[in-house]
MARTI-85525 format. One record per residue (C-alpha): residue number from 1; residue in one letter; x, y, z. Coordinates in nm, 4 decimals. Layout:
N
+-----+-----+----------+----------+----------+
:   n : res :        X :        Y :        Z :
+-----+-----+----------+----------+----------+
: NUM :   A :        X :        Y :        Z :
...
+-----+-----+----------+----------+----------+
This chain:
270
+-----+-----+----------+----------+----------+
:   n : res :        X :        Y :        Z :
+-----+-----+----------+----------+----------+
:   1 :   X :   1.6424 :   2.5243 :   0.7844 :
:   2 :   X :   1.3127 :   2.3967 :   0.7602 :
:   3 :   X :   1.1938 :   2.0491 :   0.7122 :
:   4 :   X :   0.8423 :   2.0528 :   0.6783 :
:   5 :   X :   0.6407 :   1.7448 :   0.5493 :
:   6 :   X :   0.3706 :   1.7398 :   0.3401 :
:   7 :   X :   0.1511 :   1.4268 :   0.3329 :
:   8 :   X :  -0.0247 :   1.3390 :   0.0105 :
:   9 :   X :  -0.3587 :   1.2062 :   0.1555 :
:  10 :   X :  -0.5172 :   0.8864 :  -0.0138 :
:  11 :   X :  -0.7703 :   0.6735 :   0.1354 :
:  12 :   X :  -0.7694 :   0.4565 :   0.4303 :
:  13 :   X :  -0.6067 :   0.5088 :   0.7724 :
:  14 :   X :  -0.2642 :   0.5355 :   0.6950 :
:  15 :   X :  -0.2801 :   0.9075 :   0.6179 :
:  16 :   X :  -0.4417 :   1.0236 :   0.9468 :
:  17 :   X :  -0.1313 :   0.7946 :   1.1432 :
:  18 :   X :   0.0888 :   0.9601 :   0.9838 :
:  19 :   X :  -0.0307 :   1.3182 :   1.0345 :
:  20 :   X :  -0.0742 :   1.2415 :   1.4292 :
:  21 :   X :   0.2988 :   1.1128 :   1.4127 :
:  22 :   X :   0.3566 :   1.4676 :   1.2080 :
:  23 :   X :   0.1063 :   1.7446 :   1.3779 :
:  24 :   X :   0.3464 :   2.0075 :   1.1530 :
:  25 :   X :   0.2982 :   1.8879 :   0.8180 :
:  26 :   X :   0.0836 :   2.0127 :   0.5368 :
:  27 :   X :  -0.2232 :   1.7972 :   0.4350 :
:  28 :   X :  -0.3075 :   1.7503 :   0.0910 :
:  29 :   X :  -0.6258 :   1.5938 :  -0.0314 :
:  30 :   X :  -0.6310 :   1.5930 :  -0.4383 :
:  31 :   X :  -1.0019 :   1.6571 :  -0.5468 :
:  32 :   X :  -1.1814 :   1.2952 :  -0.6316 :
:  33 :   X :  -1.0119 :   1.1269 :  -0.3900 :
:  34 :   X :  -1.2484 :   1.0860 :  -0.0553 :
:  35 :   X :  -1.0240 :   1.1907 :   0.2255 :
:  36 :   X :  -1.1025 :   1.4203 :   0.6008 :
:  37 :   X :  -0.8345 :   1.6790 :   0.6959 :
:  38 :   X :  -0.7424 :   1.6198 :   1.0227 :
:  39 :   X :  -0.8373 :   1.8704 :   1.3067 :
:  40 :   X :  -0.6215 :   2.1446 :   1.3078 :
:  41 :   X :  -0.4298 :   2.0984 :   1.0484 :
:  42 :   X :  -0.2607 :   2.3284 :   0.7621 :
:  43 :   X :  -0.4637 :   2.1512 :   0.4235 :
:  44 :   X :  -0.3823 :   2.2531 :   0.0767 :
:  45 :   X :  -0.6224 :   2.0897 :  -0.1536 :
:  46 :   X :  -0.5248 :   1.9847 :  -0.4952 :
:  47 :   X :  -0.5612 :   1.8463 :  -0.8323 :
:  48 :   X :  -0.4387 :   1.6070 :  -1.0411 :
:  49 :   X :  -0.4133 :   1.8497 :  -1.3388 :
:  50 :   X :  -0.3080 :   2.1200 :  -1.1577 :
:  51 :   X :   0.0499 :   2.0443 :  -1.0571 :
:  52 :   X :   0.1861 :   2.3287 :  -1.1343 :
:  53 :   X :   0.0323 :   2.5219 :  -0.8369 :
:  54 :   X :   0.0086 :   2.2329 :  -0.5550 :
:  55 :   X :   0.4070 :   2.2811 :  -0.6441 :
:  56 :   X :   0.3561 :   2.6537 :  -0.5443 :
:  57 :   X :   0.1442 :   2.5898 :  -0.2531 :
:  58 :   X :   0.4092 :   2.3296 :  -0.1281 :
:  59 :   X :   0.6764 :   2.5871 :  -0.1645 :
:  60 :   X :   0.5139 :   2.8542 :  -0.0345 :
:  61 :   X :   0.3980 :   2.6721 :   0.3030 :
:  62 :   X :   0.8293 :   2.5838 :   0.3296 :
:  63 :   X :   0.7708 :   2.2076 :   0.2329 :
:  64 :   X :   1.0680 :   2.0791 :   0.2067 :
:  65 :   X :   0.9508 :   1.6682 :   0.2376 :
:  66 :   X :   0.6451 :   1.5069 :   0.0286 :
:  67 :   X :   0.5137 :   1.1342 :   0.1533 :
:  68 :   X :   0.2690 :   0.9668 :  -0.0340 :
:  69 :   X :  -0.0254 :   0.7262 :   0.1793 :
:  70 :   X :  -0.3146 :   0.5808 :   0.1228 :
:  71 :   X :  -0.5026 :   0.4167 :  -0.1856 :
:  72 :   X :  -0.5384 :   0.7151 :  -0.4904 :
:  73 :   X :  -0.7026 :   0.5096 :  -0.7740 :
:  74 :   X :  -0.5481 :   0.6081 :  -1.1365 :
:  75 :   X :  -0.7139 :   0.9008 :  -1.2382 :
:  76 :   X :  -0.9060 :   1.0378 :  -1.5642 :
:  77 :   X :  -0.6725 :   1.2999 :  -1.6849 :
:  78 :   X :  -0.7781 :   1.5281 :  -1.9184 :
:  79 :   X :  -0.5715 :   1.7708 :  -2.0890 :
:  80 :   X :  -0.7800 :   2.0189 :  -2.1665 :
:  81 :   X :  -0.8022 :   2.0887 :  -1.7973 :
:  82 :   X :  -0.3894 :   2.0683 :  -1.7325 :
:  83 :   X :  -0.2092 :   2.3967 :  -1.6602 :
:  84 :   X :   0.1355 :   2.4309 :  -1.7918 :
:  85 :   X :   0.3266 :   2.2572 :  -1.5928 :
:  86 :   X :   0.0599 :   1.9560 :  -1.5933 :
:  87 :   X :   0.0641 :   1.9829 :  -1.9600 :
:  88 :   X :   0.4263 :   1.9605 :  -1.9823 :
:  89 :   X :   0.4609 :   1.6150 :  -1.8191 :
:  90 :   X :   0.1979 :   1.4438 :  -2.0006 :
:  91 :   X :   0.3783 :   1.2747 :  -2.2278 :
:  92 :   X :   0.5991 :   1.1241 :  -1.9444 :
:  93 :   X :   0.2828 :   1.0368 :  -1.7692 :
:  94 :   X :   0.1010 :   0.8796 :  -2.0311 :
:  95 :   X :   0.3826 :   0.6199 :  -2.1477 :
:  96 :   X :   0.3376 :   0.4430 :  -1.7974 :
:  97 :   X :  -0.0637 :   0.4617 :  -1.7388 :
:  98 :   X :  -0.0246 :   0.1137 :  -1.9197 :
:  99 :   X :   0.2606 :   0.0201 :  -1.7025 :
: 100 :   X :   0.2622 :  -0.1566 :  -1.3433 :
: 101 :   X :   0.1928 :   0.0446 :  -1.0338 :
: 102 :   X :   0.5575 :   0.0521 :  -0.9455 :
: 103 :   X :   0.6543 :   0.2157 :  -1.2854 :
: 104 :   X :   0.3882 :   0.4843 :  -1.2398 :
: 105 :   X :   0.4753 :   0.5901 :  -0.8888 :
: 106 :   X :   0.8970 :   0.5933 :  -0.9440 :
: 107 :   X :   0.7849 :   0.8642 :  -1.2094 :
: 108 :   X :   0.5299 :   1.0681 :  -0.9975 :
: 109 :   X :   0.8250 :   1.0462 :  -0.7217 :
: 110 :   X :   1.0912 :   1.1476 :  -1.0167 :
: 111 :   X :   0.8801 :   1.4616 :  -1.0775 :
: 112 :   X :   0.8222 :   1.5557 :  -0.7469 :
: 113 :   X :   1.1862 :   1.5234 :  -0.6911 :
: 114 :   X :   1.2805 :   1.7333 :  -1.0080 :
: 115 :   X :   1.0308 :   2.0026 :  -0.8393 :
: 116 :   X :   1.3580 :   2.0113 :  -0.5212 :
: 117 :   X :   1.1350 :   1.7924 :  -0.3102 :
: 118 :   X :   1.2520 :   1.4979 :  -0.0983 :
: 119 :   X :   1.0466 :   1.1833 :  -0.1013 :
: 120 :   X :   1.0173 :   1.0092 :   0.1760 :
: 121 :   X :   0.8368 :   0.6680 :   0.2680 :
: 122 :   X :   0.5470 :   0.6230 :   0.5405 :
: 123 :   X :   0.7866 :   0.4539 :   0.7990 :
: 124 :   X :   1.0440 :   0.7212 :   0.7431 :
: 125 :   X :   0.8236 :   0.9498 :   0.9467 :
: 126 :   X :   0.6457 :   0.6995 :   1.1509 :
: 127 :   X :   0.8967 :   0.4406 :   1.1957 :
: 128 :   X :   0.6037 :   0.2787 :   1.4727 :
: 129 :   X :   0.4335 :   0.1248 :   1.1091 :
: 130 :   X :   0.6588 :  -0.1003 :   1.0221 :
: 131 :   X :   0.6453 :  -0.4434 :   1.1881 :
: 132 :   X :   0.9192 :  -0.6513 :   1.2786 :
: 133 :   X :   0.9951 :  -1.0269 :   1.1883 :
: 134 :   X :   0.7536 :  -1.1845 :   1.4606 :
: 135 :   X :   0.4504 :  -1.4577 :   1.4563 :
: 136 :   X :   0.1251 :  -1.4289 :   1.6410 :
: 137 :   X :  -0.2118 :  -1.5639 :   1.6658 :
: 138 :   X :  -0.2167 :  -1.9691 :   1.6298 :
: 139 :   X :   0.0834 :  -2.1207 :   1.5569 :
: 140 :   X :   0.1285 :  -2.2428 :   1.1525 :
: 141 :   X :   0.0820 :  -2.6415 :   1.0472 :
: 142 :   X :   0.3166 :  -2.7946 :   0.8026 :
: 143 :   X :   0.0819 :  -2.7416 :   0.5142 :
: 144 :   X :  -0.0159 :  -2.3289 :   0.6269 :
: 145 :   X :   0.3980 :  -2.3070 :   0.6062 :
: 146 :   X :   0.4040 :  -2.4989 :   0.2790 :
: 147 :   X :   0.1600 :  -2.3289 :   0.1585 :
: 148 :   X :   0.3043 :  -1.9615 :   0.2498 :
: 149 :   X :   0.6511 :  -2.0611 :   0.1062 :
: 150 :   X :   0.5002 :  -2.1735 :  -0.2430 :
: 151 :   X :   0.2861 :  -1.7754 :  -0.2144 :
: 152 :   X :   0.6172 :  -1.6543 :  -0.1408 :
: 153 :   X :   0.7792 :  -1.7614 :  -0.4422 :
: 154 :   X :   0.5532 :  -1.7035 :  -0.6717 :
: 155 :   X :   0.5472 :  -1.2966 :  -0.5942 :
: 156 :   X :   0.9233 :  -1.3552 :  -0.6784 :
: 157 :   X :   0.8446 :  -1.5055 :  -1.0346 :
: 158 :   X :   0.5796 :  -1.2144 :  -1.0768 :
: 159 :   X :   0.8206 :  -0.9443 :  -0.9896 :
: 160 :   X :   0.9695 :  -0.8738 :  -1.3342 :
: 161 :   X :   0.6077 :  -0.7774 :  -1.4198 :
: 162 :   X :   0.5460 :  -0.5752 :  -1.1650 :
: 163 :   X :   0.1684 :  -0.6997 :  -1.1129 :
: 164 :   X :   0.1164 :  -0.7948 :  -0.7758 :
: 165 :   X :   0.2235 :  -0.7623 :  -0.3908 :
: 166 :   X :  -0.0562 :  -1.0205 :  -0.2645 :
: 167 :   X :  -0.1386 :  -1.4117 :  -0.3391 :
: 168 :   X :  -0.3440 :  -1.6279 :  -0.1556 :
: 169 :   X :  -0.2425 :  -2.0445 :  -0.1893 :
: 170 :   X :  -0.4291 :  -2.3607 :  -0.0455 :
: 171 :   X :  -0.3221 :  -2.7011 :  -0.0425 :
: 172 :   X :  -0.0206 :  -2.6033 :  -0.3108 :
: 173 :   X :  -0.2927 :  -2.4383 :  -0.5226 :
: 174 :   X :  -0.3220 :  -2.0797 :  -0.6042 :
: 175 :   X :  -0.6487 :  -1.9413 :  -0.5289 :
: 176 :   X :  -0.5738 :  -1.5918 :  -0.6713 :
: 177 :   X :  -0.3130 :  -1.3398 :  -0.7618 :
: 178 :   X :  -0.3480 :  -0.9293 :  -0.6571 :
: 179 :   X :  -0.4087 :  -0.7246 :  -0.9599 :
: 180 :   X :  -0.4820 :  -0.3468 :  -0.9965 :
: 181 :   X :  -0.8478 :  -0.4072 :  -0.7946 :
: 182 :   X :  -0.6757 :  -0.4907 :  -0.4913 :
: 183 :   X :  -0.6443 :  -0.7035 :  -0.1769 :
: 184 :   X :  -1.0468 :  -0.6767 :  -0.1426 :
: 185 :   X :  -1.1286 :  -0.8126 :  -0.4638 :
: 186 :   X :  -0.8460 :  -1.0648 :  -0.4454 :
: 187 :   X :  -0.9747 :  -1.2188 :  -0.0822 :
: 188 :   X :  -1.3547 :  -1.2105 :  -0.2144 :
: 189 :   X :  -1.2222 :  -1.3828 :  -0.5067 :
: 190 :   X :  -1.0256 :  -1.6516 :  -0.3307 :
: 191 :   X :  -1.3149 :  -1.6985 :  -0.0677 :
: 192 :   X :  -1.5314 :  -1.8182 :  -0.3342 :
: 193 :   X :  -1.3331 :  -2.1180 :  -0.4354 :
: 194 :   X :  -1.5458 :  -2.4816 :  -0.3918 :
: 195 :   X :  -1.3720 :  -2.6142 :  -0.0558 :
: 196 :   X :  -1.2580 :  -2.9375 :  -0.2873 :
: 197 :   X :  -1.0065 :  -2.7054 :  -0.4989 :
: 198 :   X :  -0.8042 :  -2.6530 :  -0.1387 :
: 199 :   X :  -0.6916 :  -3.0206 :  -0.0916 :
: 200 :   X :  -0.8391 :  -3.0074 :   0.2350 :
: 201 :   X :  -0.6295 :  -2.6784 :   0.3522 :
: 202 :   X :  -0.7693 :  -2.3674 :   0.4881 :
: 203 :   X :  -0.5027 :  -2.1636 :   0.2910 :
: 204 :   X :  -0.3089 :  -1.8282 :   0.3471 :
: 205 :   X :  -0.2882 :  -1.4770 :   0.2168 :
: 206 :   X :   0.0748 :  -1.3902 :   0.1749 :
: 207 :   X :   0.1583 :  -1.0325 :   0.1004 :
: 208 :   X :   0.4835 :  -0.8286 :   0.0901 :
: 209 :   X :   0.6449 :  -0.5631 :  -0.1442 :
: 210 :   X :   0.7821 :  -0.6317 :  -0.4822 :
: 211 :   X :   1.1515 :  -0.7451 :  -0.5326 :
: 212 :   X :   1.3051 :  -0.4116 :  -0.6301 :
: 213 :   X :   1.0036 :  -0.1734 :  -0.6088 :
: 214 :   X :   1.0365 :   0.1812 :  -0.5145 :
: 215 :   X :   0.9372 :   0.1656 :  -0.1068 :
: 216 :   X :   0.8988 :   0.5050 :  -0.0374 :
: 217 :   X :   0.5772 :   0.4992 :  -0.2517 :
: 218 :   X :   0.3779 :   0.2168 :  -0.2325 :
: 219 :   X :   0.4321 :   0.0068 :   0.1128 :
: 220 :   X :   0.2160 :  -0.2797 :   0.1785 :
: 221 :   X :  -0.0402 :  -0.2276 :   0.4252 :
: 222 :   X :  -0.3042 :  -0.4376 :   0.6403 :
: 223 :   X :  -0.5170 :  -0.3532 :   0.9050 :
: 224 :   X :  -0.8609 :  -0.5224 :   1.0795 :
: 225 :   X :  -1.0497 :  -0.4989 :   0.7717 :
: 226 :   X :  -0.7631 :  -0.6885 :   0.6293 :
: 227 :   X :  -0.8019 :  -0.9811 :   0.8616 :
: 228 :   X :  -1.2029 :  -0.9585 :   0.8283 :
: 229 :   X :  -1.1735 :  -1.0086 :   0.5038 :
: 230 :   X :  -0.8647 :  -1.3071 :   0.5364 :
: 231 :   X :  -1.1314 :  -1.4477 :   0.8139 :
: 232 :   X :  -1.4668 :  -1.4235 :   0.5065 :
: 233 :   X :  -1.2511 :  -1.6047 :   0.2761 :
: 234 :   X :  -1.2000 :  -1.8739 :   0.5399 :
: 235 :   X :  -0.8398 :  -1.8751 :   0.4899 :
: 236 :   X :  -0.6049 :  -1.9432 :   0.8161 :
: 237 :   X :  -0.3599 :  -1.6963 :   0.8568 :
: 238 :   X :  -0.1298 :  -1.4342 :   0.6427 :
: 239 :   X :   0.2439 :  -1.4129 :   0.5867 :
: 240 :   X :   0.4123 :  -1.0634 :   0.5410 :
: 241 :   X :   0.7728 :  -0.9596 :   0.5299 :
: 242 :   X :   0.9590 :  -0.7571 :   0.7860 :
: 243 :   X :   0.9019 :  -0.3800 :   0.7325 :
: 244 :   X :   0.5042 :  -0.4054 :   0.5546 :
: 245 :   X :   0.3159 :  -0.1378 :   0.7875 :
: 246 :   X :   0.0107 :  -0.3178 :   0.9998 :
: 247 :   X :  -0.2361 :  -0.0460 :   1.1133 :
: 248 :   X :  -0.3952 :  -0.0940 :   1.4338 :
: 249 :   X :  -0.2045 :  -0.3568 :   1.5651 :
: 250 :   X :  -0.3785 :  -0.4413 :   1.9500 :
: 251 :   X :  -0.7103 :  -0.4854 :   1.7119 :
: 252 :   X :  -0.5389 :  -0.7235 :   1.4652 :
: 253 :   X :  -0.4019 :  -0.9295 :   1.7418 :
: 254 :   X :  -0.7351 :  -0.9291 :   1.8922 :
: 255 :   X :  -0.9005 :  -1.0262 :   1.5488 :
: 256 :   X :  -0.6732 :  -1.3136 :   1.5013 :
: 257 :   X :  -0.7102 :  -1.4719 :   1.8417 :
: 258 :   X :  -1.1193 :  -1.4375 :   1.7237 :
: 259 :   X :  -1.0936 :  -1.6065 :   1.4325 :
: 260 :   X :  -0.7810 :  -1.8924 :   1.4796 :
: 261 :   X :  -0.5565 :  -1.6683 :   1.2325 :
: 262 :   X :  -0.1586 :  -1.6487 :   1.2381 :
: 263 :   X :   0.0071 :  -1.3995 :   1.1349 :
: 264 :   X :   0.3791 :  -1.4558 :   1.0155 :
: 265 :   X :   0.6054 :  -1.1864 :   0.9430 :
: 266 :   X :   0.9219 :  -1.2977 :   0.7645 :
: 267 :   X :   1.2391 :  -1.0773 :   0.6999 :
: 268 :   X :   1.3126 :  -1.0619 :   0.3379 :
: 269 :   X :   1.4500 :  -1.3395 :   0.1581 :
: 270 :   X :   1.4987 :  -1.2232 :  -0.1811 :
+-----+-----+----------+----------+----------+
């Protein structure tokens, strides 16, 4: 029986790992959304108001599993433009646009389940992502680990409105909280803060999933540009939990021995 995987391309480098983990699988870029096909590859391209026949194409190329990866900003939808099947799950759609992230994606992965697709998450097909409980780069002070506990607990407190999977904390103060712009906007943020506001502490970026959210659809992810970014914002190191996927790891490594960082990967405590 056939078990062929079809990745649902976003942004970023987390769909082309993936597809060299999976040289079988069908590659689908959704029109809008910036993304290269892969040498060699199968590609079915797509749109976001035409469901009904990426459904058809899936089918007909023996899909049998669908992953989602990479960063797909919330679209424009326009009904006008929907075909029937589109149009008939509107109404579902459009009572969680206003919704959390989480809420949105347990729905797209509800739909493409009722379809008689399997969703599966990123490191269920390239288990390699996902990084164990470990620490590396400089070791963590007394305040950094202060510092990451108080982040830690405060994505806890958020959870119940599903809002973010990223904080960044200095000297017991929170320099920022992740909202729908993303890590990016949340480091530039936080990297602006007048060195007096940080009691003296270069601060850390703690990120990990939310309590209870769906992890076959949105994983957290980090990479170099990541820890450029943690390094511009003159923070000292960031905390993840066991299982977040860290792309290019011998380059992170490399970037945090550059730039003094830790990096502290915790198994879940919630």
């Amino acid at each position: 029986m056939s078990d062929r995987l079809a990745i649902i391309a976003g942004t970023g480098e987390l769909p082309q790992q993936i597809a060299a983990a999976n040289p079988d699988a069908l590659f689908v870029t959704i029109k809008g959304v910036d993304v290269s096909v892969p040498d060699g590859f199968e590609h079915a391209a797509a749109s976001y108001e035409k469901l009904g026949a990426l459904f058809k194409a899936m089918r007909g190329a023996g899909v049998v599993r669908v992953v989602f990866a990479g960063k797909v900003d919330r679209p424009k939808l326009n009904p006008l433009r929907m075909d029937r099947v589109t149009l008939g799950l509107f109404p579902r759609v459009k009572a969680v646009l206003g919704k959390g992230d989480d809420a949105l994606l347990r729905l797209v992965a509800e739909v493409f389940e009722e379809q008689g697709f399997t969703v599966v998450g990123a490191t269920d097909v390239t288990a390699a992502l996902a990084i164990e409980a470990s620490q590396t780069g400089r070791a963590p002070d007394a305040q950094d680990r202060e510092d990451a506990d108080r982040g830690w607990k405060l994505l806890d407190v958020l959870a119940g409105e599903d809002i973010a999977q990223g904080v960044v904390i200095a000297g017991g103060q929170c320099l920022g909280i992740e909202s729908i712009q993303g890590t990016n906007a949340l480091l530039t943020f936080a990297g602006q803060t007048p060195e007096h506001l940080k009691q003296g502490a270069r601060g850390v970026f703690v990120k990990r999933p939310k309590p209870g959210q769906d992890g076959r659809m949105d994983i957290p992810t980090i990479g170099p540009d990541t820890v450029r970014a943690v390094a511009a914002a003159g923070l000292g190191g960031i905390v993840l939990e066991e299982g977040v996927i860290v792309l290019e790891r011998a380059e992170v490594e490399r970037l945090l021995s550059e730039h003094d960082l830790f990096l502290d990967v915790r198994k879940g405590l919630s």
